[in-house]
C-alpha positions in Angstrom: 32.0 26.5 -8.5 31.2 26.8 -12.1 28.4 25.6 -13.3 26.8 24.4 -16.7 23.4 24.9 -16.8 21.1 22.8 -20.0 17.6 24.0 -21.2 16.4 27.3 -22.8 12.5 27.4 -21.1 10.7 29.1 -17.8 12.0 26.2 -15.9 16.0 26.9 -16.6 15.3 30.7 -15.9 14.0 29.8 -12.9 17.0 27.6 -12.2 19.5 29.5 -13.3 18.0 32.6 -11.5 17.7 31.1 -8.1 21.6 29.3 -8.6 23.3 32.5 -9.6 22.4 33.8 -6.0 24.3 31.2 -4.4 27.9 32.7 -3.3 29.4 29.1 -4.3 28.8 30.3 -8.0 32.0 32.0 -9.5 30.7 31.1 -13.3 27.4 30.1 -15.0 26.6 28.8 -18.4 23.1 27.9 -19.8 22.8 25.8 -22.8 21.4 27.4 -25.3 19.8 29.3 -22.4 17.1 32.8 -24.1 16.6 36.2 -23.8 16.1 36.9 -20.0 18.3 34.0 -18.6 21.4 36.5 -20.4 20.3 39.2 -18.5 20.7 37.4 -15.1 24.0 37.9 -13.0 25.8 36.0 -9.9 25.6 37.0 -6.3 29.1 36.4 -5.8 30.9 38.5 -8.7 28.0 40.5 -10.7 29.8 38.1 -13.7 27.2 37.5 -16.8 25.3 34.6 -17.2 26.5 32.9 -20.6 24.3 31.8 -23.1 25.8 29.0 -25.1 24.6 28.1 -28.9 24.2 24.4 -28.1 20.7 22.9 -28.1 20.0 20.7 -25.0 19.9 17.6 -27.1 23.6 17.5 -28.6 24.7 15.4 -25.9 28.1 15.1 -27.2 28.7 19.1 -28.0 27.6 19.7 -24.4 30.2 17.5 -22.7 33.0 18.9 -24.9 31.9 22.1 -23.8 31.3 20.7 -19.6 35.0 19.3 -20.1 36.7 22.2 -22.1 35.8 24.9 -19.4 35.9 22.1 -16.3 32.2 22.8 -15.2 32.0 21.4 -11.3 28.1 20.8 -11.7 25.6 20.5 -14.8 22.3 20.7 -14.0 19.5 19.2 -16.8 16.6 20.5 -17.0 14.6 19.1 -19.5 13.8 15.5 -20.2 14.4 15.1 -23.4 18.4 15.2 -22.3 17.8 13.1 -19.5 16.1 10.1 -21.7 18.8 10.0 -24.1 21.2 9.3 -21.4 22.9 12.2 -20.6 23.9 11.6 -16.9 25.3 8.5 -18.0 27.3 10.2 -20.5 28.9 12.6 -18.3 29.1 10.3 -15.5 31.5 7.7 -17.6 33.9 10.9 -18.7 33.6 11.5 -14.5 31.8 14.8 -14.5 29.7 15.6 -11.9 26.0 16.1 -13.4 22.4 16.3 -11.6 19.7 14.8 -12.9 18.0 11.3 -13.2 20.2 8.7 -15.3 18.5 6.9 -18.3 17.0 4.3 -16.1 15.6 6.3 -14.1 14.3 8.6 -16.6 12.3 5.7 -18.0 9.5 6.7 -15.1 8.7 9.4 -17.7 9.9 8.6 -21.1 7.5 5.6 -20.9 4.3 5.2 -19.4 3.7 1.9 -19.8 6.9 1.5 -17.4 5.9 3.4 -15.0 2.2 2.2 -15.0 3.9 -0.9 -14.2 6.3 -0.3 -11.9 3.1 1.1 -9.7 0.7 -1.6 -9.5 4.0 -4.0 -8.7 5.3 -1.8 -5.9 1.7 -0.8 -4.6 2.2 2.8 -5.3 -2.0 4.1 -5.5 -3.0 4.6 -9.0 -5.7 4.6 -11.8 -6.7 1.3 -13.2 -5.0 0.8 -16.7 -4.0 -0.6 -19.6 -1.1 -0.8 -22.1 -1.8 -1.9 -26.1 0.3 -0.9 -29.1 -3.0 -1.8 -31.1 -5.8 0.9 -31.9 -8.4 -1.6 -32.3 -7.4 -2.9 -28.9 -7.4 0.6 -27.5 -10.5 1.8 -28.6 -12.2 -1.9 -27.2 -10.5 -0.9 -23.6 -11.7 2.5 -23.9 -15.7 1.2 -24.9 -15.4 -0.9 -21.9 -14.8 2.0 -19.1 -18.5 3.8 -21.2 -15.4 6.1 -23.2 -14.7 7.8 -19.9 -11.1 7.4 -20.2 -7.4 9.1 -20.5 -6.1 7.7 -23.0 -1.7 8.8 -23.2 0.8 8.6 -25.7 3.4 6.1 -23.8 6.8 8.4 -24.8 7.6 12.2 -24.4 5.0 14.6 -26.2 6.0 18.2 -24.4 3.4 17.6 -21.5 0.9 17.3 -24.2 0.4 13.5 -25.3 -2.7 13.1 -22.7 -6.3 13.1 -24.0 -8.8 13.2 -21.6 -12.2 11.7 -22.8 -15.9 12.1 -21.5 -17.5 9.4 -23.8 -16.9 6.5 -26.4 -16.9 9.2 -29.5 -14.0 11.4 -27.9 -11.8 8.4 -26.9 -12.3 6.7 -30.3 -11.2 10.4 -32.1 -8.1 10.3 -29.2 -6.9 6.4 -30.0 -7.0 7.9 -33.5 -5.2 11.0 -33.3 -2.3 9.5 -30.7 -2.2 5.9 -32.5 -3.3 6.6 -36.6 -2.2 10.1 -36.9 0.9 10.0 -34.8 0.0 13.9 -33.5 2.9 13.0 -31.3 5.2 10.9 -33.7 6.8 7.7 -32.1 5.3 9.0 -28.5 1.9 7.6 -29.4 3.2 3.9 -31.0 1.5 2.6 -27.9 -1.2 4.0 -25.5 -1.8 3.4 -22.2 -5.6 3.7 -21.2 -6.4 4.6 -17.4 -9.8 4.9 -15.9 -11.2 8.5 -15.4 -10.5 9.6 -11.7 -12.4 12.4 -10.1 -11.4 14.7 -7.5 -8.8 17.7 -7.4 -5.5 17.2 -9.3 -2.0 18.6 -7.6 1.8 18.7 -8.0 3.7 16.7 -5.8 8.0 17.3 -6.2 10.6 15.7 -4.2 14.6 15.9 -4.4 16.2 12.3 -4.3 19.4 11.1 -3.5 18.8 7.4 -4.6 18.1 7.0 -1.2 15.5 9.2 0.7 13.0 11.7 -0.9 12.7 15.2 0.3 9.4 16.2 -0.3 8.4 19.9 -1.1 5.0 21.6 -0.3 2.2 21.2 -2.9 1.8 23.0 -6.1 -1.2 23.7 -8.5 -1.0 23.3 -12.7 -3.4 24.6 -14.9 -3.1 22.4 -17.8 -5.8 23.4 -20.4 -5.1 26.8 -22.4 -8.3 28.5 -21.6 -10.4 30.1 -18.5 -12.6 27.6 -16.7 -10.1 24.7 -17.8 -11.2 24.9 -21.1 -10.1 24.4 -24.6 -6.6 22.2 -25.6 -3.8 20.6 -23.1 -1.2 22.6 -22.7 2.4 22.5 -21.5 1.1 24.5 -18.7 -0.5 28.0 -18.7 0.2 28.9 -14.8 0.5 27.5 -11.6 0.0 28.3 -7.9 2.1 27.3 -4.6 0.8 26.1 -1.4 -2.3 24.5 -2.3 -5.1 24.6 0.3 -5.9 21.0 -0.5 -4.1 19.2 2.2 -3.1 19.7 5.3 0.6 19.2 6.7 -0.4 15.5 8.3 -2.6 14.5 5.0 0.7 15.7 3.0 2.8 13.6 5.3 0.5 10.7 4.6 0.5 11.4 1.0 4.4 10.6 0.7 4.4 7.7 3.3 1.7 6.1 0.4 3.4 7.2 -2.8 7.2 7.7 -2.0 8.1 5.8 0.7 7.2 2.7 -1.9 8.4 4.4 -4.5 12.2 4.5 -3.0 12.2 1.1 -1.6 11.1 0.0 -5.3 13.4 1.9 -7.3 15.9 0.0 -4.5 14.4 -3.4 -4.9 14.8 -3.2 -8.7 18.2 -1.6 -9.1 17.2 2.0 -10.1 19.5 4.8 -8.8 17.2 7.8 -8.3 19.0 10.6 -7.8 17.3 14.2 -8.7 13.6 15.5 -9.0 10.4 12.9 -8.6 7.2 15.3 -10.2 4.2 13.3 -9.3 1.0 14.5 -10.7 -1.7 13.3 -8.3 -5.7 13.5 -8.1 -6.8 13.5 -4.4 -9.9 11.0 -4.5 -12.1 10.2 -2.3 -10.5 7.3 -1.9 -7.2 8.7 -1.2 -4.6 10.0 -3.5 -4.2 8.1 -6.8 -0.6 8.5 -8.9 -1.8 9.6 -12.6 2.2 9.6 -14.4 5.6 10.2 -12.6 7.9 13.6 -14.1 11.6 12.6 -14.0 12.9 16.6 -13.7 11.4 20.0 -12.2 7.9 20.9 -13.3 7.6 24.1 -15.7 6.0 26.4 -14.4 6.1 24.6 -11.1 9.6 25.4 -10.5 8.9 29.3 -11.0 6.6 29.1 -7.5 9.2 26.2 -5.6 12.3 28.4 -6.5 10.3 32.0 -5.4 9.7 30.7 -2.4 12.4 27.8 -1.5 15.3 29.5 1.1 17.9 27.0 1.0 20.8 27.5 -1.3 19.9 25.8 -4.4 23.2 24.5 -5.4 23.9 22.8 -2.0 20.8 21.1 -2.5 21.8 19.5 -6.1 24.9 18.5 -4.7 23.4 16.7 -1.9 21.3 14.9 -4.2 24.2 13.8 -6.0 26.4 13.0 -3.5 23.6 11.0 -1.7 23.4 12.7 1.2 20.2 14.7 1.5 19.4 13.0 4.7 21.5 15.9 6.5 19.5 18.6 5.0 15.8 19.8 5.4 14.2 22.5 3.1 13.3 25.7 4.1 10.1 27.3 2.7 9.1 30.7 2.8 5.3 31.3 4.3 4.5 33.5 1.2 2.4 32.6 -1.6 3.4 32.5 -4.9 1.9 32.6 -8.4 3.0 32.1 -11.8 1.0 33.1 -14.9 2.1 31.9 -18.4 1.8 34.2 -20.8 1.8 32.7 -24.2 1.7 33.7 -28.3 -1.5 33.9 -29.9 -2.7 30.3 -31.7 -0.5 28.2 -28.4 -0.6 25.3 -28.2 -1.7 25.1 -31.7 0.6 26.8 -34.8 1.7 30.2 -33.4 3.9 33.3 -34.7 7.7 34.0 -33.4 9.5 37.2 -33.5 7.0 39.2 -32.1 8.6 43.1 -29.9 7.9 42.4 -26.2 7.2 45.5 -24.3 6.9 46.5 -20.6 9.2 43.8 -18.9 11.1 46.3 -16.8 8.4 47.7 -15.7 6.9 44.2 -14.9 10.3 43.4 -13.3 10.3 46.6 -11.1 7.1 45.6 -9.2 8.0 44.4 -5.3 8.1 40.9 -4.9 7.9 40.1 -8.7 10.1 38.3 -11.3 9.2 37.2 -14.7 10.9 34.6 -16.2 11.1 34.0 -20.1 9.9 30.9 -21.7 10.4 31.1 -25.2 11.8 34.3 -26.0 14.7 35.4 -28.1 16.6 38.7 -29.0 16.3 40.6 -32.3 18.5 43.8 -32.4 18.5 45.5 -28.8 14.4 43.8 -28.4 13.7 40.9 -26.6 11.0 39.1 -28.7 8.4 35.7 -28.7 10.4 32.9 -29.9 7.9 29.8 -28.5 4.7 28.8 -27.6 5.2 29.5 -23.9 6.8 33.1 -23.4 6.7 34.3 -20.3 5.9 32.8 -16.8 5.1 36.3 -14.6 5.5 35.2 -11.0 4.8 37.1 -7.6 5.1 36.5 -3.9 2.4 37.3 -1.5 0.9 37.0 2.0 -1.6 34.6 0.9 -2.5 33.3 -2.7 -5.6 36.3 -3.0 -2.4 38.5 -2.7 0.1 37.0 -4.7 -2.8 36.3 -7.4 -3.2 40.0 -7.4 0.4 40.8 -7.5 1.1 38.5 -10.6 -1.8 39.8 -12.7 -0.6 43.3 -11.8 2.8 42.5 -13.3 0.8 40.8 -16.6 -0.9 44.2 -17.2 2.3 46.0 -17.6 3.8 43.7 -20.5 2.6 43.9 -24.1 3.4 41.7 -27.4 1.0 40.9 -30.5 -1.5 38.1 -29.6 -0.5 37.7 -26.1 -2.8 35.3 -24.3 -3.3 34.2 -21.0 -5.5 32.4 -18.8 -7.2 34.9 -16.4 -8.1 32.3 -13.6 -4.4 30.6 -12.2 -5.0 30.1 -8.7 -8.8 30.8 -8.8 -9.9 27.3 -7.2 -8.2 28.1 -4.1 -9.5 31.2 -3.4 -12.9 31.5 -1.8 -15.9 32.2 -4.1 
């Protein structure tokens, strides 16, 4: 099979590392793909991976190119791609493509839509509301005492979600999302939900438009500093299994969310077919839906792929041709974590172009692989080219080892301003 792969972060290294081991791979593009997803090579041949110059949002570049070299599969990974309709594009030139269609894709490119699609389908979530009014907004906000999240309703990179403790922060948020436009058209209206306490996950199941294969849970670490302090981030590291529920409370968990989920996307017409990313706060009322993710979590997928055992690319076809009910995932029992490390100033204004030392050496430890983010190649260097740049990532017995394993590999890598949060996986561990 050849395969046309579309992203350039952690997440697409991840993906394309994990489908080049599949001996159905005889060729692999990534679109525009970086720095360490070049260096990668298939199982079946030792060919290259190919990095192509076409950024993931040139829809119609990127099917000239899927129907010049006759790619079998293209996999999105972003969703950008996937809310401009990209699926739909390739599906009506009859290319094969996973990923959710533009329909679907609406779960996350609006979250008014979704909001709304879960109180009508009884799917547990945070009281809301939806205004495209900051007078409104900030009225809504006053009313829940300013303990609020107050969202952007489009795409914002993972970013366009303010959480506030009291009336002065959610004013300053409805300001900065609604008057300011910190995340452009994103933010022309606001949905406001209700604070919910308890311990936030990452749910992820494969879909076939017909059943939902759930995976095992998965911890973010959203905010950019220790102690989940400082900004929202696109994600600084993440952790997988969590010791938050058990396998019958996880069983439960999609019985309450996906189960209704599916027969709603059925009842109302939407063909689901690729990755469903809840993010979900474990109440003490039960689990509670906070937004729906249309496509693989970043960096969740660098701890599913480490430790998932099926072949990858058998999977995405499954979910394409609808027939994931044959197939059950296979998990390995190890641990894995994934720390992010980023550029100095992330997520504010940051510097590119900085040397990056000490990956082979990284690389070389057992049971480690460090995946690029946002990195690029200058000469015969690999250097920072984004926010994100690395996502180190290591297997262990338990999370105390793999914890210890991925900081190990951290240690050995060096570039100007490197930051990274020095506690991913921490709340698991005992005190």
């Amino acid at each position: 099979m050849k395969l046309l792969i579309i992203g350039s972060g952690g997440r697409e290294h991840a993906l394309v590392w994990k489908l080049a081991q599949s001996p159905h791979v005889t060729q692999l593009w990534c679109a525009p793909g970086n720095a360490g997803i070049a260096l990668e090579r298939l199982a079946r041949n030792g060919a290259p991976v190919e990095c192509v110059n076409l950024g993931a949002e040139e829809l119609p570049q990127l099917l000239a190119f899927a129907e010049e070299k006759q790619a079998d599969l293209t996999v999105v990974g972003p969703d950008n791609p996937l809310a401009l309709g990209i699926v739909d594009l390739f599906q009506q030139h009859g290319l094969r493509i996973w990923g959710v269609n533009q329909q679907a894709a609406r779960f996350e490119s609006s979250k008014a839509f979704s909001q709304m699609f879960m109180e009508k389908h009884g799917i547990p979530t945070a009281r809301a509301w939806v205004t495209n009014y900051p007078q409104a907004a900030k009225e809504i906000a006053a009313s829940l005492g300013g303990r609020c999240v107050v969202k952007a309703d489009g795409l914002a990179l993972g970013k366009g979600v303010l959480i506030c403790a009291n009336q002065t922060e959610a004013g300053k948020a409805v300001d900065e999302i609604m008057v300011r436009k910190a995340f452009g058209t994103a933010g022309a209206r606001v949905v406001i939900q209700e604070f919910l306490e308890g311990v936030e996950i990452s749910l992820h199941a494969l879909c076939d438009g017909q059943t939902a294969k759930l995976f095992p849970t998965s911890q973010d670490h959203k905010r950019a500093l220790d102690g989940d302090l400082g900004l929202n981030t696109g994600g600084m590291g993440t952790y997988s299994p969590t010791p938050y529920l058990s396998e019958t409370q996880l069983a439960d968990t999609a019985r309450k969310i996906l189960d209704p989920f599916m027969r709603g996307c059925v009842a109302e017409g939407i063909d689901y077919r690729g990755i469903l990313y809840p993010g979900v706060m474990l109440t003490k009322d039960g689990p509670k839906v906070l937004e729906f993710n249309a496509r693989f979590g970043d960096p969740e997928t660098q701890v599913y792929l480490t430790r998932l055992e099926n072949d990858l690319v058998e999977l995405l076809d499954a979910s394409v041709s609808g027939t994931l009910g044959n197939t059950e995932l296979q998990w390995s029992p190890l641990a894995s974590v994934c720390v992010v490390m980023a550029s100095g100033g992330y997520p504010g204004s940051y510097a590119k172009g900085k040397v990056i030392s000490g990956l082979a050496a990284a690389n070389g430890l057992p049971n480690t692989k460090v995946f690029h983010a946002g990195t690029a190649t200058s000469g015969d260097q690999i250097v920072t080219n984004g926010g994100r740049v690395l996502g180190v990532t290591a297997l262990g017995r338990d999370l105390s080892a793999a914890q210890a394993a991925a900081y190990a590999a951290v240690e050995q890598i060096r570039f100007d301003g490197a930051m990274f949060r020095h506690d991913i996986a921490a709340k698991a561990l005992p005190k």
